[in-house]
MIZAMAR-844617 format. One line per 2 residues: number of its first residue (from 1); their letters; for each residue x negated, y negated, z of N, C-alpha, C, O, CB. Coordinates in nm, 3 decimals. Glycine has a CB too. Layout:
N
NUM> a> X,Y,Z,X,Y,Z,X,Y,Z,X,Y,Z,X,Y,Z | ...
//
This chain:
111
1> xx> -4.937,-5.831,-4.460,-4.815,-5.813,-4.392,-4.736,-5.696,-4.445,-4.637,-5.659,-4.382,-4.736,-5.935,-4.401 | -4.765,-5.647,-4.533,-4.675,-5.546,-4.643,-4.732,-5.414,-4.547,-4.675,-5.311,-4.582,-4.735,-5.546,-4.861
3> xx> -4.785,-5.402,-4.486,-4.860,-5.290,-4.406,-4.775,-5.319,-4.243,-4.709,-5.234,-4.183,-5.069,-5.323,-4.407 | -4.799,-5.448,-4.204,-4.674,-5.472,-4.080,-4.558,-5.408,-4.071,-4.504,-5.343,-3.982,-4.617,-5.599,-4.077
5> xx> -4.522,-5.445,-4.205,-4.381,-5.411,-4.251,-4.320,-5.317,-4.302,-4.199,-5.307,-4.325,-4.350,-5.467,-4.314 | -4.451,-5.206,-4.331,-4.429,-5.048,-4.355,-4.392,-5.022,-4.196,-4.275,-4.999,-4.163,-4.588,-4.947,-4.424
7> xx> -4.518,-5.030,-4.084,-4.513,-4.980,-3.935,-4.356,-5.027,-3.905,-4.271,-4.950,-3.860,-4.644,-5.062,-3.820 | -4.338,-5.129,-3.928,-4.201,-5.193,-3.899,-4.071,-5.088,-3.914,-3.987,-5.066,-3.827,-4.182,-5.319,-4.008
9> xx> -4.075,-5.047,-4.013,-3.956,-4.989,-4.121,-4.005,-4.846,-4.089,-3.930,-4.759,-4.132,-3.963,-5.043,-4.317 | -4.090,-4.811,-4.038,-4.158,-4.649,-3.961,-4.123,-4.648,-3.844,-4.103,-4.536,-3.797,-4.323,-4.619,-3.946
11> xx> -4.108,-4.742,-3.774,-4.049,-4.739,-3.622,-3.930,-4.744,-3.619,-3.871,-4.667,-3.544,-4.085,-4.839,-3.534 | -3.854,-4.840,-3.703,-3.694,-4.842,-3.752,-3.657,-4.689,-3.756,-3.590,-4.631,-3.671,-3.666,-4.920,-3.920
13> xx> -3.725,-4.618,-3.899,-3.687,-4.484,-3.893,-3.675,-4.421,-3.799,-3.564,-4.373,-3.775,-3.743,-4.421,-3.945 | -3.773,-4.400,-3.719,-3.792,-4.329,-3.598,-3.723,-4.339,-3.505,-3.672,-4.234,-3.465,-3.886,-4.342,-3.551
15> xx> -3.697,-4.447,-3.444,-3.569,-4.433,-3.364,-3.442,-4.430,-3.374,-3.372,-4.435,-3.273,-3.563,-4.495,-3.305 | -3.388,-4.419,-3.501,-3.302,-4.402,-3.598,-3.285,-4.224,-3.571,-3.195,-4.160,-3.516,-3.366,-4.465,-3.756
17> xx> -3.398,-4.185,-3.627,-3.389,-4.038,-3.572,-3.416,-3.971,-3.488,-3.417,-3.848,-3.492,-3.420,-3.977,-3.612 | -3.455,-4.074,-3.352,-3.413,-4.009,-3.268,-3.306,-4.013,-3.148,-3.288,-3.947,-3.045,-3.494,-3.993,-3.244
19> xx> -3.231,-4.144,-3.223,-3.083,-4.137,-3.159,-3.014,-4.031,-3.240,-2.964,-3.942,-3.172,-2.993,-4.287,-3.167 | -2.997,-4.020,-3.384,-2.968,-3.902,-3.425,-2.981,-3.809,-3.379,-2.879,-3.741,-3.372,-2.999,-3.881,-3.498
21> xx> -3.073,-3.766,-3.337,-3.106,-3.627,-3.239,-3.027,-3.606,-3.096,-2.977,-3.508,-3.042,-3.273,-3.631,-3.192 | -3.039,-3.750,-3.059,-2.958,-3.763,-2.919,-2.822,-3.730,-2.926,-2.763,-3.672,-2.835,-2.960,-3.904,-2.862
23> xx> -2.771,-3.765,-3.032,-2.637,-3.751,-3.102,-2.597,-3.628,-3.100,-2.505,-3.573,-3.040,-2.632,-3.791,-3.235 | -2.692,-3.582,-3.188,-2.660,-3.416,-3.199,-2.645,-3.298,-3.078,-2.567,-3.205,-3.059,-2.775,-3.361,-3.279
25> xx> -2.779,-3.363,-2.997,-2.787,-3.271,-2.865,-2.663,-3.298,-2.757,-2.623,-3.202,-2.690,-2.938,-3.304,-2.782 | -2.593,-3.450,-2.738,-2.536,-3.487,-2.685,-2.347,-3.391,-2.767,-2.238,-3.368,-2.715,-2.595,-3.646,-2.685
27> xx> -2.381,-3.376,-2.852,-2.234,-3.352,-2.943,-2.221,-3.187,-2.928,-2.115,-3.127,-2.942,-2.248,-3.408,-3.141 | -2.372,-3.113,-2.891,-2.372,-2.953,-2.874,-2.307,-2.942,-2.724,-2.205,-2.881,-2.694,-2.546,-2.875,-2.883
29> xx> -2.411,-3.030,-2.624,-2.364,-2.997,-2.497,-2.195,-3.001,-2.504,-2.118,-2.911,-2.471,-2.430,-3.103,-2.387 | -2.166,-3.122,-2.553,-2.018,-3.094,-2.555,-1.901,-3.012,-2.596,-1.788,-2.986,-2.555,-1.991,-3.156,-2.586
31> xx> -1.989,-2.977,-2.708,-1.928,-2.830,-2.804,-1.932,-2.689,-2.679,-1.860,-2.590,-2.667,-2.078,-2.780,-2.980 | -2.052,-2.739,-2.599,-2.080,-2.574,-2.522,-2.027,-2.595,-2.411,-1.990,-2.490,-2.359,-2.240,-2.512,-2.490
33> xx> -1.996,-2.737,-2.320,-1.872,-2.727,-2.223,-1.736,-2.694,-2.225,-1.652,-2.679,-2.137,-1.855,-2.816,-2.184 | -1.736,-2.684,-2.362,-1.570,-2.714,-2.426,-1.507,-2.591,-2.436,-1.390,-2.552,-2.427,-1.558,-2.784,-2.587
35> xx> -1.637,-2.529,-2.461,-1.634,-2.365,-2.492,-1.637,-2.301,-2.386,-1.572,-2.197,-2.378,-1.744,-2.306,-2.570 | -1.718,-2.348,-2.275,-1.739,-2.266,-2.136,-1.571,-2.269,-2.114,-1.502,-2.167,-2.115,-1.855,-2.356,-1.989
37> xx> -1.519,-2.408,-2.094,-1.411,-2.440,-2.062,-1.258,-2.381,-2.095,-1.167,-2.389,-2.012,-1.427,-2.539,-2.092 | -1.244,-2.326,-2.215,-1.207,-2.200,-2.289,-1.190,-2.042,-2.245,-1.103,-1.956,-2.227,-1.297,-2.197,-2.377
39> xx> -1.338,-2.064,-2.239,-1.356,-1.911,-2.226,-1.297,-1.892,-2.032,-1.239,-1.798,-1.978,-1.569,-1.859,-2.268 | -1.340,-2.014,-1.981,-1.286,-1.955,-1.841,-1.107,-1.947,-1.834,-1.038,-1.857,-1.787,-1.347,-2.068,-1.706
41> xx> -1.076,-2.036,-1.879,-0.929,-2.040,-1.918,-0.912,-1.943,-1.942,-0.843,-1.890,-1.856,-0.877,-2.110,-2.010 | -0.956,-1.837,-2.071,-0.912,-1.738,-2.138,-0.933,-1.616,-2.036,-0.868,-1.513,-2.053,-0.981,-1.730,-2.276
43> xx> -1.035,-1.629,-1.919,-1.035,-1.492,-1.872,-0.996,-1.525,-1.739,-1.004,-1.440,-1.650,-1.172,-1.407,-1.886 | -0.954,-1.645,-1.716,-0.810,-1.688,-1.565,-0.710,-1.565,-1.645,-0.708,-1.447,-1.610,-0.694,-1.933,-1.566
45> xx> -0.647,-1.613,-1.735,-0.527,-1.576,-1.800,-0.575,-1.375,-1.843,-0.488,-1.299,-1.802,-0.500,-1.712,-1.964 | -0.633,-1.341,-1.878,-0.698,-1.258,-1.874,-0.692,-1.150,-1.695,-0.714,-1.033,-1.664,-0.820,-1.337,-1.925
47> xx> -0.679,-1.192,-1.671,-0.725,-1.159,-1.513,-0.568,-1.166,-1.428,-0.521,-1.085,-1.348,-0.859,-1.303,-1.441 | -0.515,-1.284,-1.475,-0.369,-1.283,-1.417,-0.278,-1.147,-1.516,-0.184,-1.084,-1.467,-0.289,-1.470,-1.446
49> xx> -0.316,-1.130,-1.617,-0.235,-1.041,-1.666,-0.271,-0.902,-1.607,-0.185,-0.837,-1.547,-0.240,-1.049,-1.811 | -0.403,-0.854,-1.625,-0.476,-0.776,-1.544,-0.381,-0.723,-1.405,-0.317,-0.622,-1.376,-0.607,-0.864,-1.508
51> xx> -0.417,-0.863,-1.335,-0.362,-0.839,-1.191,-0.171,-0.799,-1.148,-0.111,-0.744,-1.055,-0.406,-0.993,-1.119 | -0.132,-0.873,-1.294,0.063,-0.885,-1.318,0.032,-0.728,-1.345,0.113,-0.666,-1.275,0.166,-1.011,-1.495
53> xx> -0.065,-0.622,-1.428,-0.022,-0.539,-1.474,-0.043,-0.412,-1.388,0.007,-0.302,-1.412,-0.062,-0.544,-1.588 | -0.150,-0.456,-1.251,-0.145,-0.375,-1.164,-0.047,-0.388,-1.033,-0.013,-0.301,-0.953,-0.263,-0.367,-1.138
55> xx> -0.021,-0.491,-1.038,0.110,-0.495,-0.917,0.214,-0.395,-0.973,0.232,-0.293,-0.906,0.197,-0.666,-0.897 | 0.306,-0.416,-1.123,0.362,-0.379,-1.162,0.373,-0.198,-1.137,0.463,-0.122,-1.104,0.343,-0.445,-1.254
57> xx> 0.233,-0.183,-1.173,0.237,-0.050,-1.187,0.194,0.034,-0.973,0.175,0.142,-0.919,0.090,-0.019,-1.346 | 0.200,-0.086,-0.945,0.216,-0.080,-0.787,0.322,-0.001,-0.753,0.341,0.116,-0.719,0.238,-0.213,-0.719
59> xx> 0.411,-0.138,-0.779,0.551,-0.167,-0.729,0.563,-0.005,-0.786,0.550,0.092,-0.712,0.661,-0.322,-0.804 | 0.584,-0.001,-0.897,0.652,0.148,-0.999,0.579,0.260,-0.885,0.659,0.340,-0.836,0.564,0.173,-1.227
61> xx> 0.506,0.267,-0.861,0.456,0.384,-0.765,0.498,0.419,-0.621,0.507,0.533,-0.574,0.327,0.367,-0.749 | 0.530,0.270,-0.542,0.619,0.249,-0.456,0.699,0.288,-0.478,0.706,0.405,-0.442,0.643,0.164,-0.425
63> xx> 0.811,0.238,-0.545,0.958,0.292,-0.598,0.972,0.396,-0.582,1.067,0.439,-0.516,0.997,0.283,-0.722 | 0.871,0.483,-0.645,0.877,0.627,-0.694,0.875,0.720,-0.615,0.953,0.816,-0.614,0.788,0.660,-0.770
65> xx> 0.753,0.692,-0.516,0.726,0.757,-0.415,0.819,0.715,-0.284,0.802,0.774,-0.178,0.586,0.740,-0.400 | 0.894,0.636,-0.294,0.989,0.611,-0.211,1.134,0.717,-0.233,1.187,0.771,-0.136,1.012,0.457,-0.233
67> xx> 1.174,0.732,-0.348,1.261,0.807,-0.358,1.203,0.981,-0.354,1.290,1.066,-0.336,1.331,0.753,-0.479 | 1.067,1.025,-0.369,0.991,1.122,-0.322,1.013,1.167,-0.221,1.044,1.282,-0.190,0.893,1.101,-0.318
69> xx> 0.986,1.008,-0.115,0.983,1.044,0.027,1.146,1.116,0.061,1.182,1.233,0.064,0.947,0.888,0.125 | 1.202,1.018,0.079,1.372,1.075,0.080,1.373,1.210,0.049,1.413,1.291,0.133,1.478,1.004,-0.036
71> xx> 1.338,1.242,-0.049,1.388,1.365,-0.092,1.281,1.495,0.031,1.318,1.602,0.080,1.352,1.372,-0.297 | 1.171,1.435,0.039,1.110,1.496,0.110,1.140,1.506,0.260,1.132,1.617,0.313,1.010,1.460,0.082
73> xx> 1.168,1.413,0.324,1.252,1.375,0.450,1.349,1.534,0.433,1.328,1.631,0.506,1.362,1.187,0.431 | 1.434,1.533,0.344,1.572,1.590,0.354,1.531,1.762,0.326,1.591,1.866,0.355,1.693,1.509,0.223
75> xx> 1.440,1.743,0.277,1.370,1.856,0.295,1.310,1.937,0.433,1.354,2.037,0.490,1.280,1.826,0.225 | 1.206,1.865,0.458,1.161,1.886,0.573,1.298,1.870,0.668,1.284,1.960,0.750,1.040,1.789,0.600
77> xx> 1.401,1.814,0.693,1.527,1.849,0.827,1.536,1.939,0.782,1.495,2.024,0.862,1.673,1.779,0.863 | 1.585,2.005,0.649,1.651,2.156,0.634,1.540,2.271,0.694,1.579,2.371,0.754,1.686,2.192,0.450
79> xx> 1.406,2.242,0.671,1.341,2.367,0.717,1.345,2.337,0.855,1.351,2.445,0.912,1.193,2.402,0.661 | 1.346,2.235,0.948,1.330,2.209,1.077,1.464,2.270,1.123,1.486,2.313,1.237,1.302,2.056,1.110
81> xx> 1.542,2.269,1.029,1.659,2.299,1.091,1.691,2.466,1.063,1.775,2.526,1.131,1.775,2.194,1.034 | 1.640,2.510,0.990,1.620,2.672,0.963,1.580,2.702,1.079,1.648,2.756,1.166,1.516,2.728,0.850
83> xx> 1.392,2.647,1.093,1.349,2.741,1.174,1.402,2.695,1.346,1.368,2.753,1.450,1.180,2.750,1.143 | 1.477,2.595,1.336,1.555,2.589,1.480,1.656,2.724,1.483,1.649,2.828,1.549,1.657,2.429,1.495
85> xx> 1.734,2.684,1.403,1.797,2.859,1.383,1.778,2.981,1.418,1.852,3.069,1.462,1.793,2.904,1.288 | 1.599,2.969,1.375,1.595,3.124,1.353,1.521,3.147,1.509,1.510,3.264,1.547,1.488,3.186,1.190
87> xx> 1.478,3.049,1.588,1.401,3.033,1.707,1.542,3.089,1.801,1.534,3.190,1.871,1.329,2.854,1.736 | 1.676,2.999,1.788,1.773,3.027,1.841,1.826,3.178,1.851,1.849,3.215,1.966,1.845,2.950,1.789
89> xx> 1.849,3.277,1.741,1.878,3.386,1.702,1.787,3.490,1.770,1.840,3.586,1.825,1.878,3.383,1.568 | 1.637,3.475,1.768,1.579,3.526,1.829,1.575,3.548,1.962,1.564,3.659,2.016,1.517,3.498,1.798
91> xx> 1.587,3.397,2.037,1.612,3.409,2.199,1.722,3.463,2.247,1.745,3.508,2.359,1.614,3.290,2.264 | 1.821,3.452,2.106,1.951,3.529,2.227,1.939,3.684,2.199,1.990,3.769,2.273,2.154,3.476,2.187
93> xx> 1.853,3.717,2.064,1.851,3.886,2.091,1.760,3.970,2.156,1.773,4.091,2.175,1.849,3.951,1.983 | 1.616,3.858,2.206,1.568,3.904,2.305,1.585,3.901,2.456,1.524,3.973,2.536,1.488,3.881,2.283
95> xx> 1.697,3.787,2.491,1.687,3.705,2.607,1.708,3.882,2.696,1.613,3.939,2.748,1.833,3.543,2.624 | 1.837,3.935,2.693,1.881,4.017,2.762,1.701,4.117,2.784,1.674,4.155,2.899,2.032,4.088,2.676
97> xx> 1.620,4.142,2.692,1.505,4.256,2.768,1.411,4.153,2.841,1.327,4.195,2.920,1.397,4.370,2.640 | 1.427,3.992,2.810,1.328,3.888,2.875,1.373,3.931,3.050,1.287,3.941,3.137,1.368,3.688,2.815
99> xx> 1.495,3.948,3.072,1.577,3.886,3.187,1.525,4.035,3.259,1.458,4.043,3.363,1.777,3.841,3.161 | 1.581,4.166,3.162,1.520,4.291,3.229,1.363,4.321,3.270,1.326,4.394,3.362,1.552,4.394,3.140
101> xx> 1.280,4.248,3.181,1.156,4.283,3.244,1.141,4.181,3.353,1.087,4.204,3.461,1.034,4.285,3.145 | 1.188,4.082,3.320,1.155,3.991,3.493,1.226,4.084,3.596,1.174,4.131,3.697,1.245,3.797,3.516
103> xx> 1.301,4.095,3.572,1.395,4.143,3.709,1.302,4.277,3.736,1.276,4.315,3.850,1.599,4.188,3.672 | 1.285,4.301,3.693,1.164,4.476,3.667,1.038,4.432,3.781,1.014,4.482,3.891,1.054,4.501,3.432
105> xx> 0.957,4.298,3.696,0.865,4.241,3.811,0.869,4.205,3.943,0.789,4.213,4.037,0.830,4.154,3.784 | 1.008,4.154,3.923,1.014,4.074,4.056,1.085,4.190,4.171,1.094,4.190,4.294,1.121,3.915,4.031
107> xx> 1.118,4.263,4.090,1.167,4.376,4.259,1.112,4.452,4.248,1.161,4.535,4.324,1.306,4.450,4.304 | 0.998,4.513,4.182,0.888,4.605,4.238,0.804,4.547,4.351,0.761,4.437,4.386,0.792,4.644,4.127
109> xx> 0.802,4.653,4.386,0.701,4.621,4.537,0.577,4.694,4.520,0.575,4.815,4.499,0.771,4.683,4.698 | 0.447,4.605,4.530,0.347,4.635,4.571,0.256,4.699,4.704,0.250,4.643,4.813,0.331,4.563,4.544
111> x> 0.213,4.780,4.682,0.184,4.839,4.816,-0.004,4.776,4.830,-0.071,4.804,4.929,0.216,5.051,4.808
//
């Protein structure tokens, strides 16, 4: 029986170590969900800052280019309004030879 009772106390061990094992593998998976679980957290937060730091620098470009525009607006009327000017100035110092060469065309007679 002392030989029974070795196999006995060999099978004891054995499944002894290999709930131990179960233990261990069961205690990693959990260590490595815990961690997945972490790390996605960390690069949500990661990603929201990311995204806070490109709106920001959005918005700032908007802004910017908004007061650009304005200035550019007020720009562009002044030259629109030059070269209305200078369109004006012109027609009235040519109008008088416009009026003479029509009148030139229109009462010559063709034979």
């Amino acid at each position: 029986m002392a030989a029974s009772n070795r196999g006995q106390g060999g099978i004891q061990q054995l499944l002894a170590a290999e709930q131990e094992a179960q233990r261990i593998v069961n205690a990693a998976k959990n260590e490595k969900l815990a961690r997945l679980k972490q790390a996605k957290e960390e690069a949500e937060k990661e990603i929201a800052e990311y995204r806070a730091q490109l709106e920001y620098e959005f918005q700032k470009k908007v802004s910017e280019s908004s007061g650009d525009s304005g200035a550019n607006v007020k720009r562009l009327e002044q030259e629109t309004e030059a070269k209305i000017h200078h369109l004006k100035t012109e027609a009235e110092r040519i109008s008088g030879d416009v009026v003479t060469m029509l009148l030139k065309y229109v009462t010559s007679v063709k034979n």
